[in-house]
TORDO-570624 format. One record per atom (N, C-alpha, C): atom name; x negated, y, z negated. Coordinates in pm, whole numbers, padded with zeros to 5 digits, always signed. Layout:
<recs>
site:c1:c2:c3
CA:X:Y:Z
...
</recs>
This chain:
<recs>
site:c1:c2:c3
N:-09794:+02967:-05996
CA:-09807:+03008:-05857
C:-09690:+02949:-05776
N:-09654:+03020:-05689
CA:-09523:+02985:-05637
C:-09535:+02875:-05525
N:-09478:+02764:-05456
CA:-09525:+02703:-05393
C:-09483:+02742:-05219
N:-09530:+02681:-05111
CA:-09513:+02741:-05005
C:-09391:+02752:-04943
N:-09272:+02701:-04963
CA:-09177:+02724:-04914
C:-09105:+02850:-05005
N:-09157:+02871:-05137
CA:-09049:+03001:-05140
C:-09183:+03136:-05107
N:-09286:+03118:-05092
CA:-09321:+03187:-05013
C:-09311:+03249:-04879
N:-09284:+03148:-04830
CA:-09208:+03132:-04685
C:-09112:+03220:-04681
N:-09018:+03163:-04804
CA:-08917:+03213:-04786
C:-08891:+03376:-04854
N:-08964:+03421:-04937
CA:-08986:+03523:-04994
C:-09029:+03610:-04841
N:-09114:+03567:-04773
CA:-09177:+03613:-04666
C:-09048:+03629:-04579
N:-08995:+03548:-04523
CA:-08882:+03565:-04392
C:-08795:+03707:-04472
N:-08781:+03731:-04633
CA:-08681:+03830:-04654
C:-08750:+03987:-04630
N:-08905:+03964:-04612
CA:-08959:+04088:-04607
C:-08946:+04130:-04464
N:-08955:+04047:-04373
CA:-09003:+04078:-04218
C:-08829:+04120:-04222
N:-08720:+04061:-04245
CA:-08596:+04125:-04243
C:-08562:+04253:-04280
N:-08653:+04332:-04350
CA:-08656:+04464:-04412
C:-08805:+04518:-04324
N:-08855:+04479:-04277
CA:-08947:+04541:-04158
C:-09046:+04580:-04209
N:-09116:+04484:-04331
CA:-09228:+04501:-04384
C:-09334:+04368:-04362
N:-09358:+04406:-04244
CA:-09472:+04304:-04179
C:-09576:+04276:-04270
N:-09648:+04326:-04322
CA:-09785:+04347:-04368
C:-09754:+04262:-04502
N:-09635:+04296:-04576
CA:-09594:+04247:-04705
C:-09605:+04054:-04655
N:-09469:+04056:-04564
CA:-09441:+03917:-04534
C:-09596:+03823:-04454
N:-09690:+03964:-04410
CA:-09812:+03843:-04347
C:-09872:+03841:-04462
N:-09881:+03902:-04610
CA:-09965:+03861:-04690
C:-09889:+03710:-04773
N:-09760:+03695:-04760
CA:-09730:+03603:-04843
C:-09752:+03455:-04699
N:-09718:+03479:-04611
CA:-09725:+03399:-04483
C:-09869:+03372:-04504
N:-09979:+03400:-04504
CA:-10112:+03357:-04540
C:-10132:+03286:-04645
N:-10044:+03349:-04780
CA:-10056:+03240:-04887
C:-10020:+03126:-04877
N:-09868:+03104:-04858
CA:-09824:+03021:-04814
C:-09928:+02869:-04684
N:-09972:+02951:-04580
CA:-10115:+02865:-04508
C:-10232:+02860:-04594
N:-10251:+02914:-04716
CA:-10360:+02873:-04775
C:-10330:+02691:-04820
N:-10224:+02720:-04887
CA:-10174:+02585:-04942
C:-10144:+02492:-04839
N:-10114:+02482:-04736
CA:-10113:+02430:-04635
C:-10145:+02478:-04482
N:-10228:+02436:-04460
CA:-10303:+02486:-04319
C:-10197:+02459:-04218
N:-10144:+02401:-04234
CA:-10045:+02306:-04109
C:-09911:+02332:-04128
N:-09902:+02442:-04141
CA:-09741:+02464:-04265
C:-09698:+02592:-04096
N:-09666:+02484:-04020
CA:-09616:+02526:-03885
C:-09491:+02654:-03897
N:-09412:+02708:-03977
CA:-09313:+02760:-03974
C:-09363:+02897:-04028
N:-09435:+02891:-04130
CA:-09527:+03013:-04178
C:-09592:+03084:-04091
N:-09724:+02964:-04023
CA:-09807:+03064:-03887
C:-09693:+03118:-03818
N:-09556:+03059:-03739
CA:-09470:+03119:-03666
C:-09406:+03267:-03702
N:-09386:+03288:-03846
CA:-09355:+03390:-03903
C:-09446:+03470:-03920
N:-09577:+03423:-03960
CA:-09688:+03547:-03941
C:-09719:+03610:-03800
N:-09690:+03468:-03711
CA:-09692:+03531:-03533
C:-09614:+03692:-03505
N:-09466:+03600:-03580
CA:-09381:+03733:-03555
C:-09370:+03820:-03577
N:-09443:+03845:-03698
CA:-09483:+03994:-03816
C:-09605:+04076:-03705
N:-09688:+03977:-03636
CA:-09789:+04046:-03534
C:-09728:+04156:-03441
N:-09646:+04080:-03384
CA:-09550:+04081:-03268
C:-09486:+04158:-03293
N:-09372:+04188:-03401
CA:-09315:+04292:-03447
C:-09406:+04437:-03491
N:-09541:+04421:-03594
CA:-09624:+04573:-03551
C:-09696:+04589:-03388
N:-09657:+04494:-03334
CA:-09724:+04549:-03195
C:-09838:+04522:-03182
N:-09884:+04451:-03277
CA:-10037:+04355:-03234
C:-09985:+04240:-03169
N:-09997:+04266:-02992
CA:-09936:+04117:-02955
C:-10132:+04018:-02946
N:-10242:+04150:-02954
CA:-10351:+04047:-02935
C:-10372:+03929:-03069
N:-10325:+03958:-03177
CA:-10327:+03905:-03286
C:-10227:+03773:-03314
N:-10087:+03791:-03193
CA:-10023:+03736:-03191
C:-10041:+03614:-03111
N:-10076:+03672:-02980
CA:-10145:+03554:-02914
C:-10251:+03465:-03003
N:-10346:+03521:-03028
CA:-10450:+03434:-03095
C:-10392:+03356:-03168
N:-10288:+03392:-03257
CA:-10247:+03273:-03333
C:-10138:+03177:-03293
N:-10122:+03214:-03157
CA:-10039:+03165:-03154
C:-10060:+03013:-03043
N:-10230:+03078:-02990
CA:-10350:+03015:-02942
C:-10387:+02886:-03064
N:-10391:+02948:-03171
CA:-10421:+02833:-03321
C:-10338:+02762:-03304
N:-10222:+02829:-03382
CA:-10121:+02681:-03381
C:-10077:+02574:-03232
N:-10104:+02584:-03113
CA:-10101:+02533:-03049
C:-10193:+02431:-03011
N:-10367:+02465:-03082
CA:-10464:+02363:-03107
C:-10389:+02227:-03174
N:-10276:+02261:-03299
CA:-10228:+02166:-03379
C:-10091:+02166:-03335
N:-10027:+02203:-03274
CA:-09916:+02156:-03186
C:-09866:+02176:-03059
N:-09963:+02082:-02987
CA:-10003:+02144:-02835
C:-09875:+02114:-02760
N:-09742:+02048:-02800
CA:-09637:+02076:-02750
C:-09511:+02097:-02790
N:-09550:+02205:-02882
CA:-09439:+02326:-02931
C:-09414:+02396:-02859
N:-09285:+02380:-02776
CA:-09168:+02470:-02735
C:-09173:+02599:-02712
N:-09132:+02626:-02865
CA:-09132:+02791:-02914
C:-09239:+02853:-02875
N:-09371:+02823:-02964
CA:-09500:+02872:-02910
C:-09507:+02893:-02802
N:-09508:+02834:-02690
CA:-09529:+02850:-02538
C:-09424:+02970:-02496
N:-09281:+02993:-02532
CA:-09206:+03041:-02542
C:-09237:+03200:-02572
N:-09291:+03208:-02712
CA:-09295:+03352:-02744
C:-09462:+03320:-02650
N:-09553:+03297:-02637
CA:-09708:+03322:-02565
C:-09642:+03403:-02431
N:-09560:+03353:-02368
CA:-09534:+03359:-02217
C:-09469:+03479:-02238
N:-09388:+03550:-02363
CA:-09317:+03655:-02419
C:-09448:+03751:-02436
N:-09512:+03714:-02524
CA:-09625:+03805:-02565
C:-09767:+03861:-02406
N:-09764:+03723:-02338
CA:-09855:+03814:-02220
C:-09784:+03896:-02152
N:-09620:+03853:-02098
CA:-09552:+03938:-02035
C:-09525:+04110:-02135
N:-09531:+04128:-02221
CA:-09547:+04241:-02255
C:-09638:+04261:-02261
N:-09785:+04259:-02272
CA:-09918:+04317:-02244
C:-09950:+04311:-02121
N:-09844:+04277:-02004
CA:-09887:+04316:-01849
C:-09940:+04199:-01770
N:-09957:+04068:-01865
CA:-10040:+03978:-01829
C:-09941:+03871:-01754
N:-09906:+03871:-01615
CA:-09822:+03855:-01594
C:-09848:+03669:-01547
N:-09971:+03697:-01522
CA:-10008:+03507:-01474
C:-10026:+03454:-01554
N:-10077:+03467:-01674
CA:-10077:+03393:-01810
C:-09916:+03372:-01837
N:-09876:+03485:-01819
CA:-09713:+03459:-01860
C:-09616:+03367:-01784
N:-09640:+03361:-01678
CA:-09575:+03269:-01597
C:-09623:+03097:-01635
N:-09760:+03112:-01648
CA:-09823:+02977:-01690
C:-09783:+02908:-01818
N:-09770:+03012:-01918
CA:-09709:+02989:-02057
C:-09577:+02914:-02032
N:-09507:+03032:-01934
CA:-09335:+02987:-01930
C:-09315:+02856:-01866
N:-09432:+02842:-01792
CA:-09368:+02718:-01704
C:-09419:+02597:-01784
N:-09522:+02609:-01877
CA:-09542:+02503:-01963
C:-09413:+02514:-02075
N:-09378:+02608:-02131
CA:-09250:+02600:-02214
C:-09155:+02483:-02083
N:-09118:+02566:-01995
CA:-09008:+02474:-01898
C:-09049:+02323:-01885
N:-09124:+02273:-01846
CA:-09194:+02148:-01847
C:-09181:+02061:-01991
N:-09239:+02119:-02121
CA:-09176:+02053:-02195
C:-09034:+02041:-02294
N:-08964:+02125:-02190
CA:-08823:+02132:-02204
C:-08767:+02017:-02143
N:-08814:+02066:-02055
CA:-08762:+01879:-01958
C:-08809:+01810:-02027
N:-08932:+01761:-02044
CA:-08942:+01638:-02153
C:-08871:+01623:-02256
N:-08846:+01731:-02320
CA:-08743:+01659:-02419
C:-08619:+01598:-02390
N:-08588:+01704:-02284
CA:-08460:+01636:-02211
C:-08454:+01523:-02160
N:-08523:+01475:-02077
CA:-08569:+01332:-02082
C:-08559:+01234:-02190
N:-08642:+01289:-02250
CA:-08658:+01126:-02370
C:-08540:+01125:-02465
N:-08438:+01298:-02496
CA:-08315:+01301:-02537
C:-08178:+01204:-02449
N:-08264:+01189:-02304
CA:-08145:+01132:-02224
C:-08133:+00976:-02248
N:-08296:+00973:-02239
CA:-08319:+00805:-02292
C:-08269:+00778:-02390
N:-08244:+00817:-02544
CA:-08226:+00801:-02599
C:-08096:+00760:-02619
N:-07983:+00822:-02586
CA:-07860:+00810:-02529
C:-07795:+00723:-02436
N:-07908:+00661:-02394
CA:-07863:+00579:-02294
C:-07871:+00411:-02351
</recs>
């Protein structure tokens, strides 16, 4: 059985050829073996997102944020995904939590430097 990163990676070459369905079945395998395998859910997000299930996209993208409640990206594509389903106050709320912990990083990147 193959292990989760060349699944992963088997997966990122399908969504490049625009076969969502292929790359969310290996993107699931891949989270079988690891539930927490943060880069996979992101790629299955995007396989949502790309057939145009953004409700499917959100939701998971609702999950992984239970387990990484300040991921960037996530907040990033969420605030992406309500603004294309019309949802325009969720989207703003998303974005401005993306912005917020942008600054934080920037911050503790500044500290760091200093």
């Amino acid at each position: 059985m193959p292990d989760k990163e060349k699944l992963y990676d088997d997966a990122v070459d399908l969504y490049a050829d625009d076969k969502y369905d292929e790359a969310i079945a290996l993107y699931q395998q891949a989270l079988e073996l690891d539930p927490k395998y943060a880069d996979a859910l992101h790629g299955m997000i995007m396989c949502y997102q790309a057939k145009g299930d953004l409700d499917r996209a959100i939701e998971l993208t609702k999950v992984h944020l239970k387990q990484e409640p300040e991921d960037l990206l996530a907040f990033t594509n969420l605030s992406m995904f309500y603004q294309k389903k019309g949802m325009i106050k969720e989207a703003e709320e998303a974005g401005a939590e993306a912005r917020r912990l942008d600054w934080k990083r920037q911050l503790l990147e500044g500290k760091q430097k200093s």
